[in-house]
C-alpha positions in Angstrom: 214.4 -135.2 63.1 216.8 -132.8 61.1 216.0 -134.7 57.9 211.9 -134.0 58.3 212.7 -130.5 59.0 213.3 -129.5 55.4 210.4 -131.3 54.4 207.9 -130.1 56.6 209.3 -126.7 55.6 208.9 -127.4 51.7 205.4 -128.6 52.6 204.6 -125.4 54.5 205.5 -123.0 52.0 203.8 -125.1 49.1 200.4 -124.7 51.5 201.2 -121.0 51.8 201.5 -120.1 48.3 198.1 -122.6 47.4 196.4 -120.5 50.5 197.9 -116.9 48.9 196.3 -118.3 45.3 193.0 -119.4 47.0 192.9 -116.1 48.9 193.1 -114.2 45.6 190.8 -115.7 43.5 188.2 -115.2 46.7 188.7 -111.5 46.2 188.6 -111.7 42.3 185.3 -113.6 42.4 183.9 -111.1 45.3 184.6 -107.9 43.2 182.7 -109.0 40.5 179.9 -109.8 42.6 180.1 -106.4 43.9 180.3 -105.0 40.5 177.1 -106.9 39.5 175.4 -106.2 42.7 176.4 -102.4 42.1 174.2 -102.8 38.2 171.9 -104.2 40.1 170.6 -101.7 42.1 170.7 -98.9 39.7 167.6 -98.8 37.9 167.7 -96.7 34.7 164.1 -96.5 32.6 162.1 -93.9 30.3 158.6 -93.1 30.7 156.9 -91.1 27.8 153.9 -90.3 25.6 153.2 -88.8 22.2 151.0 -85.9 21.3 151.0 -86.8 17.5 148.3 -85.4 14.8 147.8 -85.2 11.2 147.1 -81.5 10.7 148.9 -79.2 8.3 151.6 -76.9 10.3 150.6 -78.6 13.4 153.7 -80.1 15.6 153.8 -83.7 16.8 155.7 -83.8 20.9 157.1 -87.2 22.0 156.8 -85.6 26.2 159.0 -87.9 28.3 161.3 -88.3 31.3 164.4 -90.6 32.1 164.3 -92.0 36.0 167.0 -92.8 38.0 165.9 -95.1 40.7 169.5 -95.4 43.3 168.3 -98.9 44.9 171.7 -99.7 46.9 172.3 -99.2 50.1 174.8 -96.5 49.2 174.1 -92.9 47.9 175.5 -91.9 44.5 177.6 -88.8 43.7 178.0 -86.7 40.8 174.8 -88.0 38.5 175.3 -87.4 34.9 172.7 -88.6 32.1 173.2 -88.3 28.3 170.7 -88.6 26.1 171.3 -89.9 22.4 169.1 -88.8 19.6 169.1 -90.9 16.8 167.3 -89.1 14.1 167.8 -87.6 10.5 164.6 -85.7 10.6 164.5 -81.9 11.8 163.3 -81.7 15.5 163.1 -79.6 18.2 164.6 -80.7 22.3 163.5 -78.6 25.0 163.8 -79.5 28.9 164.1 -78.1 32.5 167.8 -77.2 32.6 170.1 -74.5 32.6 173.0 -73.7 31.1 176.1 -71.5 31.5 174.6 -69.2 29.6 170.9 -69.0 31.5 170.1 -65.6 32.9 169.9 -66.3 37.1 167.0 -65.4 38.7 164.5 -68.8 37.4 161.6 -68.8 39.1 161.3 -72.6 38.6 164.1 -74.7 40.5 166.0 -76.6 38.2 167.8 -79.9 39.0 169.8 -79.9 35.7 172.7 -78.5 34.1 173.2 -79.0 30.2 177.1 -79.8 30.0 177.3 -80.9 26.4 178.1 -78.1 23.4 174.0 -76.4 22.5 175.1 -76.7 19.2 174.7 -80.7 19.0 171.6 -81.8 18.1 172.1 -85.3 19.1 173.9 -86.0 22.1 172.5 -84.0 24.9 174.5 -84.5 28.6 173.5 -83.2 31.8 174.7 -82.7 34.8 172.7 -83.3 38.3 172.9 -79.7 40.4 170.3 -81.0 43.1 171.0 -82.1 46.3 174.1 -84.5 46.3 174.5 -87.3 47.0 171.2 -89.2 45.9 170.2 -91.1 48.9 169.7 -94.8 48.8 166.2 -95.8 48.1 165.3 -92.3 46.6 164.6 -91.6 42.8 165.8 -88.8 40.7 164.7 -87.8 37.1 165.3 -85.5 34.0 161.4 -85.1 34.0 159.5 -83.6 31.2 161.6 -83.2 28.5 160.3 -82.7 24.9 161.1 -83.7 21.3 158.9 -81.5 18.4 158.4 -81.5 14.8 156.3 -80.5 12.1 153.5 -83.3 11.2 153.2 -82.4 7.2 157.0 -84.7 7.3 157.5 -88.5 7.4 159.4 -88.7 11.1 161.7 -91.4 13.0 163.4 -90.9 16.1 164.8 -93.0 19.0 166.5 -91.6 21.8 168.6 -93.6 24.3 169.7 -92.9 28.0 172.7 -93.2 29.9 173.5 -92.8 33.8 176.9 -92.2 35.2 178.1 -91.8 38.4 181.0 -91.8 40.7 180.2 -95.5 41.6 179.7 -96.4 38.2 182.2 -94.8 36.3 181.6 -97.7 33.3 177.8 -95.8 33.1 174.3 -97.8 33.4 172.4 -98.0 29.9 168.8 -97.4 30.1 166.5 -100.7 30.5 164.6 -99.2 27.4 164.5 -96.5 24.6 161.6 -94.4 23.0 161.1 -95.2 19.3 158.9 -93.5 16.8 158.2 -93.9 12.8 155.6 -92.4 11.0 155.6 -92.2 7.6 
């Protein structure tokens, strides 16, 4: 019986290390599930319109909002969007949002804070100063937000979105982008 014993030990330890390995690559494949389950639930979309005309010294508005729709079961912490502006053309941005610099005393309620420089005029980030966390199942948005410029020019723009939160610290792209050329 002595002479099984070291091979029934052996044995052992070779089913313990193949159960460790097993065990591990479970875990590996069920974080990223979890990881694309997280994406998943995060739904990330513009909605817009454009005002556009062809009279002299008249403005052209694209009027739009980017929706954050938290479709987990969890809430999300510390929202922040950026906006990318992709244009060579003179334009104007204007939004519901404050800054460090806004005079207290709004009579509107704001939901946004502007935490990128005011001098950039194509990367625009902003912070979420509403009620935190974002329950699960609710939808937030940076609502009504507005790009200008003069109609007597040729004009192309594109703006893309970006979400990040605590839970996705990697950020969540928008599902699609406004896009506008006139010549």
């Amino acid at each position: 019986m002595n002479e099984l014993t070291p091979k029934i030990e052996e044995k052992l330890e070779e089913l313990d290390l193949q159960r460790e390995a097993f065990i591990s690559k479970i875990k590996r494949v069920m974080a990223n599930n979890q990881k694309i389950e997280l994406e998943k639930n995060l739904l990330v979309y513009f909605s817009y319109s454009c005002n556009l005309t062809s009279l002299r010294n008249e403005e052209n508005y694209i009027i739009g909002s980017l929706i954050i729709h938290n479709y987990s079961s969890q809430p999300i912490k510390q929202l922040t969007i950026g906006l990318v502006v992709d244009s060579e053309q003179v334009y104007q941005f204007t939004g519901k949002y404050v800054t460090d610099n806004s005079q207290s005393g709004q009579k509107t309620p704001v939901n946004w804070k502007r935490i990128s420089d005011d001098n950039d005029q194509h990367t625009y980030w902003f912070q979420w100063i509403g009620k935190d966390p974002i329950a699960s199942n609710s939808t937030v948005a940076f609502s009504n937000f507005s790009l200008s410029w003069e109609s007597n020019h040729p004009f192309a723009c594109s703006v893309k979105g970006f979400v990040y939160t605590d839970e996705y610290r990697d950020g969540v792209k928008s599902n699609n982008e406004i896009s506008v050329q006139l010549s």
